[in-house]
Backbone as numpy.savetxt, mean C-alpha at the origin, in Angstrom:
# Nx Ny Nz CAx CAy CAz Cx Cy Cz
-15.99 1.26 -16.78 -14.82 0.44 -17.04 -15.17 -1.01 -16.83
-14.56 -1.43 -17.27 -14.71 -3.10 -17.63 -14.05 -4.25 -16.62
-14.00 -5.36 -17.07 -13.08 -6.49 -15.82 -12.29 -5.90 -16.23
-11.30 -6.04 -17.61 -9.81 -6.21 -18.06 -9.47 -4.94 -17.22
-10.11 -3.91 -17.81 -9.24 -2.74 -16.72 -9.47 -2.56 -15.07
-10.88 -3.11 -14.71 -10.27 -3.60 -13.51 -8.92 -4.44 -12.97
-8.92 -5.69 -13.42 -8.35 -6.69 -13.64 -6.66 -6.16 -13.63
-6.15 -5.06 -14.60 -4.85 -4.21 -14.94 -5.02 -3.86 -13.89
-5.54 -2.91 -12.98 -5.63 -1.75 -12.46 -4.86 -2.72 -10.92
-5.42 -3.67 -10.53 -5.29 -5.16 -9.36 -3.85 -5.07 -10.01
-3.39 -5.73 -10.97 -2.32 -6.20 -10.95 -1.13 -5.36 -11.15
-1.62 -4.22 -11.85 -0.49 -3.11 -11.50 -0.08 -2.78 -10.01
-1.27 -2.08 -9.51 -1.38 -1.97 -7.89 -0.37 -3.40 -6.89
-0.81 -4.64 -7.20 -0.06 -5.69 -6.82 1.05 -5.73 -6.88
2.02 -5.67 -8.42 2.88 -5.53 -9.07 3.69 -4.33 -8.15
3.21 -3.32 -8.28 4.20 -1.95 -7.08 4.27 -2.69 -6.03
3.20 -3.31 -4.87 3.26 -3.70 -3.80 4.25 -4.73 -3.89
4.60 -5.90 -4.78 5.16 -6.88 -4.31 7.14 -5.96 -5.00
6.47 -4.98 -5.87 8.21 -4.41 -6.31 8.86 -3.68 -4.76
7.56 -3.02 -4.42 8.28 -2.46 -3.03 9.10 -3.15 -1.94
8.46 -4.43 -1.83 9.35 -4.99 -1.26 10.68 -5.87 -1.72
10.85 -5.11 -2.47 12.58 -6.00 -3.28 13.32 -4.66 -3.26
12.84 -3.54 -3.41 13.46 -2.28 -3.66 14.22 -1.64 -2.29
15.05 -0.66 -2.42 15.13 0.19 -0.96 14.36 0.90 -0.54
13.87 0.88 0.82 13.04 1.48 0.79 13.21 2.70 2.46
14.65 2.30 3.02 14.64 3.05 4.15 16.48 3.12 4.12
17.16 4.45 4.39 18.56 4.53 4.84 17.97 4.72 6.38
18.21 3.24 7.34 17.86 4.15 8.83 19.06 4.55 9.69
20.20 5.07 8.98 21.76 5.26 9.69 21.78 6.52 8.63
22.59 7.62 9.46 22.95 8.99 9.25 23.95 8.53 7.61
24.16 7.77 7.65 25.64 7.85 6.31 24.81 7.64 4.59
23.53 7.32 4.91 22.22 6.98 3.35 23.08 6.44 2.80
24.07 5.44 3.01 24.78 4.03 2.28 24.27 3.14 2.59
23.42 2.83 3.85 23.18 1.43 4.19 21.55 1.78 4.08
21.37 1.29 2.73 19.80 0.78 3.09 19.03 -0.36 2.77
17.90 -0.48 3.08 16.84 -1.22 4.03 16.04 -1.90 2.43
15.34 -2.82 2.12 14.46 -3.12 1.44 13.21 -3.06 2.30
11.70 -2.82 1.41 10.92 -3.12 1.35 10.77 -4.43 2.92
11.18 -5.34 2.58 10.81 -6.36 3.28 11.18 -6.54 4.51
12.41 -5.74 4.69 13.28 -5.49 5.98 12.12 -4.45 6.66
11.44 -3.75 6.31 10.65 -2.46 6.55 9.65 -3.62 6.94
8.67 -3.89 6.10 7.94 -5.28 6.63 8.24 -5.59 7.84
9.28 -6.62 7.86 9.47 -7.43 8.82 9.44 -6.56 10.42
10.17 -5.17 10.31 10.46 -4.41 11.22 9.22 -3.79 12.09
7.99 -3.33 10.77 7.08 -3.14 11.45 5.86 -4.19 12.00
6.17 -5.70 11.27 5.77 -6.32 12.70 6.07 -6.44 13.98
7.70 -6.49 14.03 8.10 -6.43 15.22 7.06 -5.24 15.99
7.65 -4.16 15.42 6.87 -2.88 16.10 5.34 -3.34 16.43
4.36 -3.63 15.67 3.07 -3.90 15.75 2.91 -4.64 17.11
3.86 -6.06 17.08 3.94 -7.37 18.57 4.64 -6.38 19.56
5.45 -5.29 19.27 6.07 -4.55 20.89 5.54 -3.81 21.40
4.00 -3.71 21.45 3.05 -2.78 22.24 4.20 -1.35 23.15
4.46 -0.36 22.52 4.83 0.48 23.43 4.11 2.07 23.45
2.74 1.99 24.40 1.78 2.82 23.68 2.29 4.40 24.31
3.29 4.39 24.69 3.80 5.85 25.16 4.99 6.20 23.95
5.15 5.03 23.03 6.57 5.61 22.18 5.32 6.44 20.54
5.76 7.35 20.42 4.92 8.08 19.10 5.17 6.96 17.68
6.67 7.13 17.82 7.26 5.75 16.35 6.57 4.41 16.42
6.07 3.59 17.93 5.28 2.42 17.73 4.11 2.88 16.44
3.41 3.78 17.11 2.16 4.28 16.49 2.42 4.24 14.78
3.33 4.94 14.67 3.35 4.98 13.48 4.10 3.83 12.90
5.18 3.22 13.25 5.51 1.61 12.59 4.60 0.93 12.53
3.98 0.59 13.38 2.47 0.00 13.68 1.47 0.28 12.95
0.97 1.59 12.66 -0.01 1.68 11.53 0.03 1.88 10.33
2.14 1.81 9.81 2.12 2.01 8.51 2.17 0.04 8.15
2.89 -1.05 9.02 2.53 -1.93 9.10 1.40 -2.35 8.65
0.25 -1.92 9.05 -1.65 -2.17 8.83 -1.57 -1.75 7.25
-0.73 -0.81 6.85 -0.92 -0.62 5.54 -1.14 -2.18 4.17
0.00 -2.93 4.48 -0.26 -4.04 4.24 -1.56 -5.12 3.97
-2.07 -5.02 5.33 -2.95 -6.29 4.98 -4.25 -5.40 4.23
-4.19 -4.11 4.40 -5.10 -3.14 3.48 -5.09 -3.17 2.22
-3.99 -3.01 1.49 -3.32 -2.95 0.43 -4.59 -4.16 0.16
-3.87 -5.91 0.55 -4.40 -7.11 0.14 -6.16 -6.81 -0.19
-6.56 -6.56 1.13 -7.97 -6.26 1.39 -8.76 -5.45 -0.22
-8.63 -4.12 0.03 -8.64 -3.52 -1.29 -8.65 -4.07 -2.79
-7.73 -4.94 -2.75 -7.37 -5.80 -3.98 -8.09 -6.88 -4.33
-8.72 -7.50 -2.88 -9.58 -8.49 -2.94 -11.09 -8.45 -2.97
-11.56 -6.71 -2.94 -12.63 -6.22 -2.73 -12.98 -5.42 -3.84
-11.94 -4.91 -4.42 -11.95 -4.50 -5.82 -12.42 -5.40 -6.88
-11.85 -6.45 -6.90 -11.94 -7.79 -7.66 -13.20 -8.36 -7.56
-13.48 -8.25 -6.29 -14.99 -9.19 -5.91 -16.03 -7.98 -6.64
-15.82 -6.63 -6.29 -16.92 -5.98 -6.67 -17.42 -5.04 -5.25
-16.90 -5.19 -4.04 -17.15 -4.66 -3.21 -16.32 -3.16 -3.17
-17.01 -2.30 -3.79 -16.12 -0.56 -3.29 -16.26 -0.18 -2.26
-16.96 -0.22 -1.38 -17.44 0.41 -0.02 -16.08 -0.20 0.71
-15.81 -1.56 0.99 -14.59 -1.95 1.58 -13.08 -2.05 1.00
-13.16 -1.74 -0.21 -12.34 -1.81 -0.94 -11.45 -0.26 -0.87
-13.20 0.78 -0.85 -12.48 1.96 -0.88 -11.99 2.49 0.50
-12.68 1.93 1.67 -12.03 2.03 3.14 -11.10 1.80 3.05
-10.41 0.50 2.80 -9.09 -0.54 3.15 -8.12 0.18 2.18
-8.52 1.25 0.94 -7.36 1.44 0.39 -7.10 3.08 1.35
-8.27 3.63 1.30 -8.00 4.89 2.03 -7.72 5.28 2.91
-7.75 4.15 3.82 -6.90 3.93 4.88 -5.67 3.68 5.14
-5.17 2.87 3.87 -4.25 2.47 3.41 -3.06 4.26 3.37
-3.72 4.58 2.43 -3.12 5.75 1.67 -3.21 6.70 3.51
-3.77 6.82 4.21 -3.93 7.55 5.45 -2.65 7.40 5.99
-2.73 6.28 6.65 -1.85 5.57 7.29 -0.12 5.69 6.84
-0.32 5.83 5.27 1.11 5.90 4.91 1.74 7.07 5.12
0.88 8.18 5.36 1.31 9.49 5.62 2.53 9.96 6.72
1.31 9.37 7.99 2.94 9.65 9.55 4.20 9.30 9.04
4.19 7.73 8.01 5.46 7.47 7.78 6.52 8.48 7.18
6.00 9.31 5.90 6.90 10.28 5.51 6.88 11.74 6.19
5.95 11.98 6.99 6.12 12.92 7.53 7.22 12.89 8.78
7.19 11.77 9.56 8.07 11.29 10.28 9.66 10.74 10.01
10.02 10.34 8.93 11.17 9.82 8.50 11.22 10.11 7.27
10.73 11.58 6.72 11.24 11.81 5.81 12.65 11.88 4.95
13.73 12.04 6.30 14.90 12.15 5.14 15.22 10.35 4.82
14.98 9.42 5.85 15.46 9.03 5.68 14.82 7.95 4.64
13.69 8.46 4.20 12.30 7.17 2.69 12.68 8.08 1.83
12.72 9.56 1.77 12.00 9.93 0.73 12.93 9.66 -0.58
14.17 9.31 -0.74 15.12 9.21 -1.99 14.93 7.90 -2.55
13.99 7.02 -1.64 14.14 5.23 -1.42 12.57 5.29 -2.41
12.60 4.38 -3.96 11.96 4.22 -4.74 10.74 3.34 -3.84
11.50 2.72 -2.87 10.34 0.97 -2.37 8.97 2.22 -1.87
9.66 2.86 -0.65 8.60 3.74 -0.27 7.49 4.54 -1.18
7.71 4.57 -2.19 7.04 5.46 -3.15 6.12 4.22 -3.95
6.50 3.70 -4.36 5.75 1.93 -4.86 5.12 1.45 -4.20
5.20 1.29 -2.65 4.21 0.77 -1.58 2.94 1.83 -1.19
3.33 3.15 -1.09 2.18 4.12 -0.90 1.40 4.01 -2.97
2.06 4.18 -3.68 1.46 4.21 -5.15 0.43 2.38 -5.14
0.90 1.79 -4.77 -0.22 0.58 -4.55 -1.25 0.82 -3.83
-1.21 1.52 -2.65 -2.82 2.01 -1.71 -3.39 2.57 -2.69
-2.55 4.11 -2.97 -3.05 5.17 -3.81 -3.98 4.58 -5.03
-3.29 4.05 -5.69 -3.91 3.30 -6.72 -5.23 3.04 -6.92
-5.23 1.48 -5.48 -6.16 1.00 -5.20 -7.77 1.84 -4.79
-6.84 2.95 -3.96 -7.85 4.01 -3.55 -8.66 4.55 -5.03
-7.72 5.21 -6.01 -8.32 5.82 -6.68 -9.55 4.86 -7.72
-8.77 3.54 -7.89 -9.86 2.55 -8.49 -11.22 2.10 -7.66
-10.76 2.18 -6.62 -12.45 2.00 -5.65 -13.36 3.07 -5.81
-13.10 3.98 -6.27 -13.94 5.25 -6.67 -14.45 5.07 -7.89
-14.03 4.00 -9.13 -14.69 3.56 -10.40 -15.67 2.59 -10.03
-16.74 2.94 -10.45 -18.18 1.69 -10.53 -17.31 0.59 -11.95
-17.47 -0.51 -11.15 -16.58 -1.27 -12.25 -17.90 -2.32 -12.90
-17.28 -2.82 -14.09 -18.60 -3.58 -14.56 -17.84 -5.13 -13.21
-19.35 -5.85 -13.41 -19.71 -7.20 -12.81 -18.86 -8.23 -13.76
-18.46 -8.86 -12.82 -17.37 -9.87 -13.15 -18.06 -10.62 -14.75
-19.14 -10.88 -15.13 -20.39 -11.62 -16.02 -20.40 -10.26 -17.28
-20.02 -9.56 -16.97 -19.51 -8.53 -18.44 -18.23 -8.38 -18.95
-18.48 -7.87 -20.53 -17.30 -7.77 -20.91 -17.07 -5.76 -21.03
-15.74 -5.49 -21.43 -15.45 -4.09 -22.01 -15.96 -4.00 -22.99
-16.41 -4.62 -24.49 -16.84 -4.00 -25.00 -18.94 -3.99 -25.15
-18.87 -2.50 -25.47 -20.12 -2.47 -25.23 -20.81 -3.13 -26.87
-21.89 -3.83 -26.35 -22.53 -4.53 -28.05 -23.27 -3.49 -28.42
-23.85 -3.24 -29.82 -24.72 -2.65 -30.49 -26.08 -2.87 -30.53
């Protein structure tokens, strides 16, 4: 595969990541009327990340679905450069990490589109770090 579909592959992946956070992405009250965007989720699991509480199980996991984030970036920026080895860590970690979240608060992500757009951006990323991509100095089509 080539830049351009590298190149798509980044900005789709991007594109989910930055939709997730405009979307809903959490009902965290019993009534699933009041919910949460993307960014509220963000913001929340920094808090969690800065409130060190290493005996609560939910830090752990706010906290490392949090890390999902700067992975996501990472991936995207390692993809692009040409680096898979870190690209494919930072997304597969990515995609790891997002797991506790639905296993843990499943009822209250899984109907919420944001949640599904933010793990589909790791995923993504993951599955493109597994393509040997051409060098930024080539094109897609092959000459004769």
């Amino acid at each position: 595969m080539g830049v351009k579909s590298r190149n798509m592959l980044i900005g789709i992946a991007m594109a989910l990541y930055v939709v997730s956070l405009t979307l809903p992405t959490v009902a965290p009250f019993s009534d699933n009327v009041s919910t949460e965007s993307g960014w509220w989720a963000f913001q929340y699991g920094w808090h969690a990340l800065v409130s060190f509480v290493p005996r609560e199980v939910d830090w752990w996991v706010f906290a490392g679905a949090w890390v999902v984030n700067p992975l996501v970036w990472v991936a995207a920026v390692s993809i692009l450069t040409g680096r898979r080895r870190t690209a494919a860590f930072a997304a597969w970690a990515g995609v790891v990490l997002c797991m506790p979240v639905l296993i843990r608060f499943y009822g209250i992500i899984v109907g919420h589109t944001g949640y599904w757009c933010w793990l589909a951006s790791a995923a993504l990323l993951a599955l493109g770090s597994c393509v040997p991509w051409a060098t930024s100095g080539e094109t897609d089509v092959k000459t004769q």
